[in-house]
C-alpha positions as CSV (number, residue, x, y, z in Angstrom):
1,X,16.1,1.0,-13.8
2,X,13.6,-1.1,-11.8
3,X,14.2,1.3,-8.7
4,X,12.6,3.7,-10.8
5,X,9.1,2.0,-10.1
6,X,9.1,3.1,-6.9
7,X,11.0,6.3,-7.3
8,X,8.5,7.3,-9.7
9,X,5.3,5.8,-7.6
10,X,6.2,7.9,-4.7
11,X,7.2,11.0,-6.9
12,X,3.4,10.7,-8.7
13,X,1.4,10.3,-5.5
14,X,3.4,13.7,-4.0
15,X,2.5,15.7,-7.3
16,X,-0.9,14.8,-7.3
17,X,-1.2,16.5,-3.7
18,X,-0.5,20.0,-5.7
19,X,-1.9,19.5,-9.1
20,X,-5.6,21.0,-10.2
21,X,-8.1,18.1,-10.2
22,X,-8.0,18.1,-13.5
23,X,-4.8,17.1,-14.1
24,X,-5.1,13.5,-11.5
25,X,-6.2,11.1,-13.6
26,X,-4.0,11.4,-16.7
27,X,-1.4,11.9,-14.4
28,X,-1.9,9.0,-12.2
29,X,-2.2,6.6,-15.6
30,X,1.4,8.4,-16.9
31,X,2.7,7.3,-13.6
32,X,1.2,3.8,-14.0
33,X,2.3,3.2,-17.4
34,X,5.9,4.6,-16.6
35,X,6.4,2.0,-13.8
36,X,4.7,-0.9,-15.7
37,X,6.8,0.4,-18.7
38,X,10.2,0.4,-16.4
39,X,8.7,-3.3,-15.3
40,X,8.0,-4.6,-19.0
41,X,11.6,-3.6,-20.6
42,X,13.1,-5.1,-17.0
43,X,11.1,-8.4,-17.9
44,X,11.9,-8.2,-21.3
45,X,16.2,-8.1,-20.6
46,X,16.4,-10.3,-17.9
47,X,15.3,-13.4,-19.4
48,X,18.1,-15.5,-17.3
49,X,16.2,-14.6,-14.4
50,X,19.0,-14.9,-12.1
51,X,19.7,-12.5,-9.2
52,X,20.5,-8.7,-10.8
53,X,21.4,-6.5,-8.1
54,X,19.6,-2.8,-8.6
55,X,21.4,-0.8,-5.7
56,X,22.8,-1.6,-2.2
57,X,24.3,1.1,-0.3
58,X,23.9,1.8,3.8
59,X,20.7,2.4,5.2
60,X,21.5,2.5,8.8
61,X,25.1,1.1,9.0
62,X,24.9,0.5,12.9
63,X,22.4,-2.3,12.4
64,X,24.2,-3.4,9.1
65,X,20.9,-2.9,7.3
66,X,21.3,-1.8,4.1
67,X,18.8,0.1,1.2
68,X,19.1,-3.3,-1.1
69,X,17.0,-3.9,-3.7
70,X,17.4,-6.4,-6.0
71,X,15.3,-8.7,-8.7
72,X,15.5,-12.3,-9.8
73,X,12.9,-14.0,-11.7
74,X,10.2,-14.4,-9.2
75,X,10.3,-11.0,-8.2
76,X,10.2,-9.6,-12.7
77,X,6.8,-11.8,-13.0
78,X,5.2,-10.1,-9.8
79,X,6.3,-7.0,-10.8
80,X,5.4,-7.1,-14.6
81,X,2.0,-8.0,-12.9
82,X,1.9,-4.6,-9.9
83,X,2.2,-2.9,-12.8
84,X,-0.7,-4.1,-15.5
85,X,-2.7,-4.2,-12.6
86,X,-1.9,-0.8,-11.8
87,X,-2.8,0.5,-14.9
88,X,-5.9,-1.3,-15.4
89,X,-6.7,-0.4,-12.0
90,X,-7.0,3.8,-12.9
91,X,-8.9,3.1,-16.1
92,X,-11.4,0.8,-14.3
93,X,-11.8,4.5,-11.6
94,X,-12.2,7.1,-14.3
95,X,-15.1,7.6,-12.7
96,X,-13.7,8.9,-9.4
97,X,-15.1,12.2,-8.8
98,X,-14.5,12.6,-4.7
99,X,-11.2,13.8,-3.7
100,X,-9.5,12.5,-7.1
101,X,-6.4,14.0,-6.5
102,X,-6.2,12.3,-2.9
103,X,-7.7,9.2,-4.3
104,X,-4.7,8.5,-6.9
105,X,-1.9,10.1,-4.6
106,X,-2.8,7.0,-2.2
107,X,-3.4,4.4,-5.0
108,X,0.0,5.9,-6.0
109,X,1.6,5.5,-2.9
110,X,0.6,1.5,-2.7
111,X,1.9,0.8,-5.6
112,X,5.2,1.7,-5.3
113,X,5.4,0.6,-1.5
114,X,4.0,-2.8,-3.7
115,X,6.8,-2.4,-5.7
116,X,9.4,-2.4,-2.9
117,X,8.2,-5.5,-1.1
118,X,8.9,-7.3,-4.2
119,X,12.2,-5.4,-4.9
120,X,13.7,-5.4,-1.6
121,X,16.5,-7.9,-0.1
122,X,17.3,-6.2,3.0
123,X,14.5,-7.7,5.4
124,X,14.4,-4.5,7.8
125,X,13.7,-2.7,3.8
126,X,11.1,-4.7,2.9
127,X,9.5,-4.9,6.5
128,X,9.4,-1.0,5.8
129,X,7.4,-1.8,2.2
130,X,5.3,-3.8,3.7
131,X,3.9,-2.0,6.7
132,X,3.5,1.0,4.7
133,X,1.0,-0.8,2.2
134,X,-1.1,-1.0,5.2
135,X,-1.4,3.1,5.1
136,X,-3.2,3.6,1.7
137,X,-4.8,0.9,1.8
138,X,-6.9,1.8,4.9
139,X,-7.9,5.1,3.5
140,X,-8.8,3.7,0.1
141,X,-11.7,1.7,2.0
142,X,-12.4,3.5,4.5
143,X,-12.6,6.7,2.7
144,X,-14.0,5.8,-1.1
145,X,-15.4,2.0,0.1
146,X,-18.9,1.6,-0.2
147,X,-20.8,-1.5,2.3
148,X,-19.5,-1.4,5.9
149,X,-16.5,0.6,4.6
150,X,-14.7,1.6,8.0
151,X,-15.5,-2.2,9.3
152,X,-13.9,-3.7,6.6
153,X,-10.8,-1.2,6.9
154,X,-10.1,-1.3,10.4
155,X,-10.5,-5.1,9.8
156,X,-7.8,-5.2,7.2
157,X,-5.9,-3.4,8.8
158,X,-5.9,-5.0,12.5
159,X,-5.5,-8.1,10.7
160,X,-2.3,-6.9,8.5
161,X,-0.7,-5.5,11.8
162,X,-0.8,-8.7,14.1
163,X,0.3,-10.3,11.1
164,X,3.1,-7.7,10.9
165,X,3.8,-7.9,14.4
166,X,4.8,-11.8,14.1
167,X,6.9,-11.4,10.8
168,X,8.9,-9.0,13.0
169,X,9.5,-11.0,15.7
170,X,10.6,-13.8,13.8
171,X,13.0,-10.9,11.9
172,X,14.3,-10.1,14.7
173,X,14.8,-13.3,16.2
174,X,17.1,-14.4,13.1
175,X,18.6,-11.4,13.3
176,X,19.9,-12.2,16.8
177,X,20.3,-15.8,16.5
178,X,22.6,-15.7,13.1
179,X,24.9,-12.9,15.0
180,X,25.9,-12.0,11.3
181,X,25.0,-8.3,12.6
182,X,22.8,-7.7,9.1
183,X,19.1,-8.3,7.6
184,X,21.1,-8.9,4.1
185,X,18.0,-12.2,3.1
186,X,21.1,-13.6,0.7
187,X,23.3,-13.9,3.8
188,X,20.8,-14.5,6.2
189,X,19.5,-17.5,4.3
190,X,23.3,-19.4,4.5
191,X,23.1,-18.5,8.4
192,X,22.4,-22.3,8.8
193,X,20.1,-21.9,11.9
194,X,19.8,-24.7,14.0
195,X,16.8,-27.6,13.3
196,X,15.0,-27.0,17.2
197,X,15.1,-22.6,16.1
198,X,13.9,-23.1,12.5
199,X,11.2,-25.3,13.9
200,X,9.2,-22.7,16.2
201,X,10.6,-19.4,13.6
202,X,9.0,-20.9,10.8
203,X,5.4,-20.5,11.8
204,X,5.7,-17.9,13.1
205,X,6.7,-15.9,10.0
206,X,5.0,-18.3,7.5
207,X,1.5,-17.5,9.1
208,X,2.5,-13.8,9.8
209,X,2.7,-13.8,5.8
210,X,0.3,-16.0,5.1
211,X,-2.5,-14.1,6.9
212,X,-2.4,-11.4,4.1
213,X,-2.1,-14.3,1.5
214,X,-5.9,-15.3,3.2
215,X,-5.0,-19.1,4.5
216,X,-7.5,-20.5,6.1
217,X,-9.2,-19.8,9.1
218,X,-7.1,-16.2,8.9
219,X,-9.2,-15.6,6.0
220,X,-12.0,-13.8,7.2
221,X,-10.7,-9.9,6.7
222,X,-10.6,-10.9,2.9
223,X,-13.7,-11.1,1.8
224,X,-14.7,-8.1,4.1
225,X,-12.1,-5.8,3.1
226,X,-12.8,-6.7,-1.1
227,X,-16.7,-5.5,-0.9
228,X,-16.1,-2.6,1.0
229,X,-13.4,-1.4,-1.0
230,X,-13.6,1.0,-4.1
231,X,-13.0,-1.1,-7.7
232,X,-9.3,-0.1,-8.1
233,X,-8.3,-0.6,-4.2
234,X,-10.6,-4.2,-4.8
235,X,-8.4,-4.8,-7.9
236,X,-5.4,-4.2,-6.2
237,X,-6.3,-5.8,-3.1
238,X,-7.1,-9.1,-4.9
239,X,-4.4,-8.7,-7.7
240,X,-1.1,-7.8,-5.4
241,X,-1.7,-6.9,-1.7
242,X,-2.4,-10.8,-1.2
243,X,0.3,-12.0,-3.3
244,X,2.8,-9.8,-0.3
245,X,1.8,-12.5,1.9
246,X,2.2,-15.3,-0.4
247,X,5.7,-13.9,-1.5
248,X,6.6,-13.8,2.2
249,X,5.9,-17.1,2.7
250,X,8.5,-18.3,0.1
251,X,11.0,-15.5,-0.1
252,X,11.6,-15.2,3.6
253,X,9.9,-17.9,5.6
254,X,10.5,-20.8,3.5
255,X,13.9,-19.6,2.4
256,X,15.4,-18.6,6.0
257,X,14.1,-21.4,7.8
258,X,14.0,-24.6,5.4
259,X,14.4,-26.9,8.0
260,X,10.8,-25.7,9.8
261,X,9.3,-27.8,6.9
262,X,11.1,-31.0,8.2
263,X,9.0,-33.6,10.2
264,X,8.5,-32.8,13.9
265,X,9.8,-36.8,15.0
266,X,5.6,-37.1,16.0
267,X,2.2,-37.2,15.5
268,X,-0.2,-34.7,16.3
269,X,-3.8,-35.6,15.0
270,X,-2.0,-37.8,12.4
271,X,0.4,-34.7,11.3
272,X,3.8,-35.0,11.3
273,X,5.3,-31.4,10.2
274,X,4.1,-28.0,9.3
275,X,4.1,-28.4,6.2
276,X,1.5,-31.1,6.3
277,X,-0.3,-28.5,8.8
278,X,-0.5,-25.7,6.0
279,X,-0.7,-28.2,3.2
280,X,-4.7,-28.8,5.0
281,X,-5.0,-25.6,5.8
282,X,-4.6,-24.6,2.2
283,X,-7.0,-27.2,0.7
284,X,-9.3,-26.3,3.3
285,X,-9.6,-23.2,2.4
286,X,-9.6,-24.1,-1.1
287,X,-13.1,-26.2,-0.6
288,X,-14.9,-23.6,2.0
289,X,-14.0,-20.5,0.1
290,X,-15.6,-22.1,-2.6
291,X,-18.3,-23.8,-0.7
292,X,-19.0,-20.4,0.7
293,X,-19.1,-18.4,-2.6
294,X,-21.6,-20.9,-3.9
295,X,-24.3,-19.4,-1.9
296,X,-23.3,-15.9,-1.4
297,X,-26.5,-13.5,-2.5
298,X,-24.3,-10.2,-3.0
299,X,-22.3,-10.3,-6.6
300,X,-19.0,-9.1,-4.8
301,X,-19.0,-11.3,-2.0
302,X,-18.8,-14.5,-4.8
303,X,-15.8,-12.9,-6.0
304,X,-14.2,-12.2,-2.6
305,X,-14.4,-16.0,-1.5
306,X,-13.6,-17.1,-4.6
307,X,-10.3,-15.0,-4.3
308,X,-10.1,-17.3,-1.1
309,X,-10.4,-19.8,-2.9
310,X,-7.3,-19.1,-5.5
311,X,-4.9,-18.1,-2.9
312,X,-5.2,-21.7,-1.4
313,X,-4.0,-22.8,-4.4
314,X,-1.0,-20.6,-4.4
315,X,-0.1,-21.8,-0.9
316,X,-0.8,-25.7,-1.5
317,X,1.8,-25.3,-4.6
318,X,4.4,-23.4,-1.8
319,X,3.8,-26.8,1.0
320,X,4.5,-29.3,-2.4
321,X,7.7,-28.6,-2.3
322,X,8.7,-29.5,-5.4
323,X,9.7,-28.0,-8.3
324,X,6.8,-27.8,-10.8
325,X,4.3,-27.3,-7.4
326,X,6.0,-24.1,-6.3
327,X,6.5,-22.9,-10.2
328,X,2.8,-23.4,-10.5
329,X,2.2,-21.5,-7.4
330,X,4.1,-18.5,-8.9
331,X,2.2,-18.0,-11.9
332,X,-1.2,-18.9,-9.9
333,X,0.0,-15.6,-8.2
334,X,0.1,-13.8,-11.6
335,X,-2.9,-15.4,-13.0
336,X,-5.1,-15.0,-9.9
337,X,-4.1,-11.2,-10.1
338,X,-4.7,-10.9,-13.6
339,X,-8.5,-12.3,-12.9
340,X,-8.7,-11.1,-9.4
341,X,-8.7,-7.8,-11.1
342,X,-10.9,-8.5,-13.6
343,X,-13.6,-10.1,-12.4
344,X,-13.6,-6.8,-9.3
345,X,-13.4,-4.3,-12.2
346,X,-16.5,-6.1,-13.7
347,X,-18.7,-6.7,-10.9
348,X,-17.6,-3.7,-8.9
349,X,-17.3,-0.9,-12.0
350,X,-19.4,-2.2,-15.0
351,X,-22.2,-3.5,-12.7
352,X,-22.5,-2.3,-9.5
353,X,-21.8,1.7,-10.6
354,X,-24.8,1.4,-13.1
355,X,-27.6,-1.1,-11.5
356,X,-26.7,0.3,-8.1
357,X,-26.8,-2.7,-6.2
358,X,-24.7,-6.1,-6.3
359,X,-27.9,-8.6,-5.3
360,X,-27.8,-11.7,-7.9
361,X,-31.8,-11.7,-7.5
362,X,-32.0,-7.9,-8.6
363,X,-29.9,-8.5,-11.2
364,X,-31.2,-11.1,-12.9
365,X,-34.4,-8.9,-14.0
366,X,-32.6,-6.3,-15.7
367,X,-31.2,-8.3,-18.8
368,X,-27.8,-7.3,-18.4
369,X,-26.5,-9.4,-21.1
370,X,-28.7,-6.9,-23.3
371,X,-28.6,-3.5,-21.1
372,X,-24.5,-3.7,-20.8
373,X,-23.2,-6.7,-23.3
374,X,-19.6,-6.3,-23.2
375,X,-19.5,-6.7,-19.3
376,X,-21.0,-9.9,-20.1
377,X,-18.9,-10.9,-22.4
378,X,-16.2,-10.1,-20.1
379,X,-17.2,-11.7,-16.9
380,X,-17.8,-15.0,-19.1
381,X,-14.6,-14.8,-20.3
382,X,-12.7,-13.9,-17.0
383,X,-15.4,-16.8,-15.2
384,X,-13.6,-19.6,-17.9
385,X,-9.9,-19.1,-17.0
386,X,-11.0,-18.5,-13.3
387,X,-12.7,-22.3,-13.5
388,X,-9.4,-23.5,-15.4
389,X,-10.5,-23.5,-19.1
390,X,-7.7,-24.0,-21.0
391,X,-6.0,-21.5,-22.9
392,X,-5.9,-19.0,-20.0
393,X,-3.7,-18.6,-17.4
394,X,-5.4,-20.4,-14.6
395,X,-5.6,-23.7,-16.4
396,X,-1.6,-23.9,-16.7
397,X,-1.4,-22.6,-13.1
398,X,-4.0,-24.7,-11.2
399,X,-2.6,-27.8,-13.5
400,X,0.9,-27.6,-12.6
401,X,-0.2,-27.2,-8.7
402,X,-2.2,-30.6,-9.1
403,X,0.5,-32.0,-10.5
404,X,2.8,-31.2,-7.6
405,X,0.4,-31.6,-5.2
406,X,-0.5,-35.7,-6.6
407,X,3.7,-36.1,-6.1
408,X,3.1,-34.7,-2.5
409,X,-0.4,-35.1,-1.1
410,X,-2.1,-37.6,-3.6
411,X,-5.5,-37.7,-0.8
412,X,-5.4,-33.9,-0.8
413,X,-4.9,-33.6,-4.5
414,X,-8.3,-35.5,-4.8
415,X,-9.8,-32.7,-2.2
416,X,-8.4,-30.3,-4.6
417,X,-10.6,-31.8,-7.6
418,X,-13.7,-31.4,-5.6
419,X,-12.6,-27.7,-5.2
420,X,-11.9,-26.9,-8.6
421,X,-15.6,-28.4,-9.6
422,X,-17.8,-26.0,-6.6
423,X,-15.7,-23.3,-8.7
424,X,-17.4,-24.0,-12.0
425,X,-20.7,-24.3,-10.1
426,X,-20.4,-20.9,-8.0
427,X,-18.8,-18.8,-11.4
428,X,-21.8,-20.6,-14.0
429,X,-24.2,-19.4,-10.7
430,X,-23.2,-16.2,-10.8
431,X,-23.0,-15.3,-14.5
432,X,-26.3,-16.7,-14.7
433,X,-28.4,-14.9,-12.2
434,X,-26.2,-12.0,-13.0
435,X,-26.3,-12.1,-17.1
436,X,-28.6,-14.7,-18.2
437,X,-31.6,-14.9,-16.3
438,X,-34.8,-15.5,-18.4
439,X,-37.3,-12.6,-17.9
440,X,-40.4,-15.2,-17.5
441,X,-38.1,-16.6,-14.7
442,X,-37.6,-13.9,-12.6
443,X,-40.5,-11.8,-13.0
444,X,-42.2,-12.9,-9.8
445,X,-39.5,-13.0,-8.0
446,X,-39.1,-9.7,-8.7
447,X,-42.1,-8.6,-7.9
448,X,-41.9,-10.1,-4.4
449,X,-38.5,-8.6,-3.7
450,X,-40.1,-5.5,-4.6
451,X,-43.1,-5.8,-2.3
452,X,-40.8,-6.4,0.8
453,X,-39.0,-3.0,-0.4
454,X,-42.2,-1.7,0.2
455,X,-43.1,-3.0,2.8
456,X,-39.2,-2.2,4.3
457,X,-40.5,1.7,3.6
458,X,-43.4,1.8,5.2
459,X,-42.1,0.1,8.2
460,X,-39.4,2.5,7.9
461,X,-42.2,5.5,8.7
462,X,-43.0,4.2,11.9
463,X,-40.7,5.2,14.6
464,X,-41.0,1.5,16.0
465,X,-40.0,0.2,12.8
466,X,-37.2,2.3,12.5
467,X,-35.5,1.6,15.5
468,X,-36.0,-2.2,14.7
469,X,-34.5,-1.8,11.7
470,X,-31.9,-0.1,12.7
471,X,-31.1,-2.3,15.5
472,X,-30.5,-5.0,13.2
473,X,-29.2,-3.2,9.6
474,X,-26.3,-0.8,8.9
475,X,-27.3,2.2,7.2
476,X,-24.4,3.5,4.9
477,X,-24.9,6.4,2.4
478,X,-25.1,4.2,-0.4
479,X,-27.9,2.2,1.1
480,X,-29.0,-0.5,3.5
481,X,-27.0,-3.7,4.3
482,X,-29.3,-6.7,5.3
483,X,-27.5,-9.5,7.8
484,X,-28.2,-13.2,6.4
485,X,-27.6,-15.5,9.2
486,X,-25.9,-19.4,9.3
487,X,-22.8,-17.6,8.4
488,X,-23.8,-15.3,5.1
489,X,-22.3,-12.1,4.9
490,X,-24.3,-8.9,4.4
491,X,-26.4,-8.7,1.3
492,X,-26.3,-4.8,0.1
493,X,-29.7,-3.0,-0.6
494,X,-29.7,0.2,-2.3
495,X,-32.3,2.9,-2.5
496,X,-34.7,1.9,-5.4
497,X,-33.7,2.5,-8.8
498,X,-36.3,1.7,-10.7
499,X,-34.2,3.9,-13.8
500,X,-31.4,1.0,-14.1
501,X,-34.3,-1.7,-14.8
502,X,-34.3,-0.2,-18.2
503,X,-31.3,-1.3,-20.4
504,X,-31.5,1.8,-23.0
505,X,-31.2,4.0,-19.4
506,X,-28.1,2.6,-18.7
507,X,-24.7,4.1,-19.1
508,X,-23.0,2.7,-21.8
509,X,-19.1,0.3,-21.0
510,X,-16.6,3.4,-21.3
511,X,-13.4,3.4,-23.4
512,X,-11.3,3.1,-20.6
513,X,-13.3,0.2,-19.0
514,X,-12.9,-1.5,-22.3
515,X,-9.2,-1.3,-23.1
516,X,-8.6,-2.1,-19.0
517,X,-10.6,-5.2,-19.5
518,X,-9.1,-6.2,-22.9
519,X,-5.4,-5.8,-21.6
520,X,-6.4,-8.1,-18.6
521,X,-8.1,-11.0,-21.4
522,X,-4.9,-10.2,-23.1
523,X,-2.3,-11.0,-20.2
524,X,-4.3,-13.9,-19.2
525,X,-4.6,-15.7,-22.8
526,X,-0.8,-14.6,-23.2
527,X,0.4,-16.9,-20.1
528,X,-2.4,-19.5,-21.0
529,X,-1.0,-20.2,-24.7
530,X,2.5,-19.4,-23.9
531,X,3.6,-20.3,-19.9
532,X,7.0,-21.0,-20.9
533,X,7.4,-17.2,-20.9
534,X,7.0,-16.8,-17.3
535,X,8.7,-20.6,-16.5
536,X,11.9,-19.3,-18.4
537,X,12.8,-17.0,-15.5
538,X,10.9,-18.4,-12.7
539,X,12.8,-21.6,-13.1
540,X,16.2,-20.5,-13.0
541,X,15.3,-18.1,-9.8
542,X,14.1,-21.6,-7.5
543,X,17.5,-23.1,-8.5
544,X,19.7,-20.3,-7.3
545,X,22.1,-20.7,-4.0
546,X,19.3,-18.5,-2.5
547,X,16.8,-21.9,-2.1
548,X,20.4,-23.8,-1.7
549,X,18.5,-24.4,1.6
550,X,15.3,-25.8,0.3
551,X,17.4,-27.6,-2.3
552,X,19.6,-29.6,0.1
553,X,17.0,-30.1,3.2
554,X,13.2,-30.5,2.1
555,X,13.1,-30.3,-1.5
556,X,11.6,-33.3,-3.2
């Protein structure tokens, strides 16, 4: 049944490539629900969470690789979540009105090569899932993106590919090395690879993955790729494309070579394995993603360092290596996609396609928490669980991590706390100057951003001022993006719209936007009251002869 998700994916995105305009949205959602449908009853039977096998027949039987997919209960909780965020994701672009039917057909075609990489247990398979996720994704941003849209595409995409490139070169090397002649992951990971081969493979296809996961300093594509892309490809970008590399880092590198996690026998700097490498790593990029967010002008670029931010987390629960560190690593994944996606559909749908620009200073003058209430609502909502408030999902997530990490790293864990407390400060920034900024407050500084908008236009009519302009600004058909120096990113300018200052002149939340953002609030509150749900399956699933590795070598 859960081969169907893909089967159905794929079959979707090739109809829409024939169907009248028209017909592309409701048939892009009836896709969507169908897989996440498929994905809920899967979720719902499987509550052992052990390994179910879905189909394994010959691929290409001269390479003994084999079309194997199969589920256990790490793979049902990140495909239950592919598919809510695939839903949510077509409801949050009702609004699509360029190329629809080419716009879904890719968005289509992602989520069911998303729906592979979680499904497949043939390595060669999944390699295949993997790279063609890079595809759509490209022409998502590059072709409905909005600031620096072919930048931040090519960026993802260059990035992805090196990362690629080292995850098959690692593939290959076990491959060779085992001389089992198959890319089978269950017999590959009792191949029982020598100490000095696990010790340089490891890396190589932990970073591989863990570039797309965001770790620290192979981070910097992220926050690129999220503002340039449309709200759904954002969403999906935030909700599942990173949690591929952060599944590849425990379903393949850490499960083929356990032994790359031992200590080297030295010290380098003070560290004594890799996992103390990427443990640092993680926590670094736990503190500067949030450090950086904290001072970000444009509304979007917050969002896409905090996303930086929560994906440290993930990998910090992975380098714990411990039971209730690695459990709470898996439903971070969940929860950070679940929020990920929410706080993107807000910000880049509810906001950005009515006021037309995502500046926190321009926002702060046109009483959004009046003009468009439910968005506010919403943002302060998905802002508490991102911070950790309990009752939502991140609180039991980012909780059991801390708890691993104390039991593993107890210094780091303390870096960790310092983290978690820029987070509240950058999230209660943003909804502030976003939502909830006092007229008498911002009035002047209104007024002076729009005199330098002025003064931008006449300098503009000069031919002088043009070319210095342009020498130093990208000029995109949605407007103007500014540089910010000492290592801000672009802030976006649009053309003046003095019509969105006016709340009662502002489009009104849709229906769709609506029940996408209350099945997100839903999902999140669900794991937040009631984790054991997810725990139920993920815990039998780290206990299976498939982390027998883990379990006898490194596991504390």
């Amino acid at each position: 049944m859960l081969a169907w998700t893909i089967y159905i994916s794929f079959l979707g995105a090739l109809a829409l490539l024939f169907l009248p305009k028209a017909a592309a949205r409701p048939v892009a959602l009836l896709t969507a629900i169908a897989g996440f449908t498929l994905a809920l009853i899967a979720f719902l039977q499987h509550r052992t969470g052990e390994l179910i096998t879905i189909t394994n027949t010959p691929w290409i039987p001269s390479l003994g690789i084999n079309f194997h997919l199969a589920a256990d209960g790490i793979s049902l909780c990140l495909i239950l979540l592919t598919g809510l965020v695939a839903v949510t994701g077509i409801l949050f672009s009702w609004n699509i009105e360029q190329r629809t039917n080419q716009f879904f057909a890719f968005y289509l075609l992602l989520i069911g090569s998303v729906y592979g990489v979680f499904l497949s247990y043939d390595l060669f398979l999944l390699f295949v899932f993997y790279e063609i996720v890079i595809i759509p994704k490209y022409f998502l941003i590059a072709t409905w993106g909005s600031t620096r849209r072919e930048y931040g595409a090519m960026k993802l995409a260059l990035y992805s590919f090196i990362g690629s490139a080292m995850v098959l070169i690692g593939l290959i090397a076990a491959y060779v090395v085992s001389g089992a002649h198959t890319m089978s992951l269950t017999t590959l990971a009792q191949a029982h690879f020598s100490t000095h081969f696990q010790m340089y493979a490891f890396p190589l296809v932990f970073i591989g993955f863990a570039i797309l996961a965001g770790l620290w300093p192979f981070h910097t594509w992220a926050p690129t790729g999220h503002v340039a892309a449309p709200t759904a490809a954002s969403m999906l970008l935030a909700g599942v494309v990173m949690k591929l590399g952060a599944y590849g880092c425990l379903r393949v590198a850490m499960t083929l070579f356990p032994l790359g996690l031992s200590p080297w026998g030295f010290h380098i700097l003070g560290l004594g394995s890799w996992r103390e490498v990427f443990a640092i790593l993680a926590v670094i990029g736990i503190v500067y993603g949030a450090l950086v967010a904290l001072v970000q002008k444009d509304f979007k670029f917050v969002i896409g360092y905090s996303s930086v931010s929560h994906m440290g987390f993930i990998l910090l629960g992975l380098m714990t290596l411990n039971q209730i560190g690695i459990s709470g690593a898996i439903i971070q994944m969940v929860s950070h996609g679940i929020l990920a996606g929410l706080l993107f559909g807000v910000v880049g749908r509810m906001v950005y396609d009515r006021t037309h620009t995502r500046d926190l200073t321009a926002l702060g003058p046109m009483n959004l928490n009046k003009a468009i209430p439910f968005a506010a609502v919403t943002f302060v909502l998905a802002g508490m669980a991102s911070m950790g408030l309990p009752g939502f999902s991140g609180f039991v997530a980012e909780m059991m991590i801390l708890i691993g990490a104390w039991h593993a790293f107890p210094i780091l864990a303390a870096c960790v706390g310092l983290g978690i407390l820029i987070g509240i400060i950058y999230i209660w920034r943003a909804m502030q100057k976003a939502f909830f900024t006092a007229d008498a407050h911002t009035d002047s500084a209104y007024v002076e951003d729009a005199h330098v908008e002025k003064i931008v236009i006449l300098t503009l009519s000069s031919s002088k001022g043009k070319d210095l302009l342009l020498a130093n600004a990208t000029t995109t058909p949605q407007g103007t993006t500014g540089f910010e120096g000492d290592g801000l990113q672009p802030v976006h300018h649009d053309p003046p719209n003095t019509g969105a200052l006016a709340p009662e002149g502002m489009p009104p939340i849709t229906f769709p936007e609506r029940l996408g953002a209350i099945i997100l609030i839903a999902a999140s509150i669900t794991i937040g009251l009631y984790p054991q749900m997810l725990l139920k399956i993920i815990t039998p699933a780290l206990n299976s002869p498939l982390f027998q590795g883990l379990q006898q070598g490194v596991w504390k």
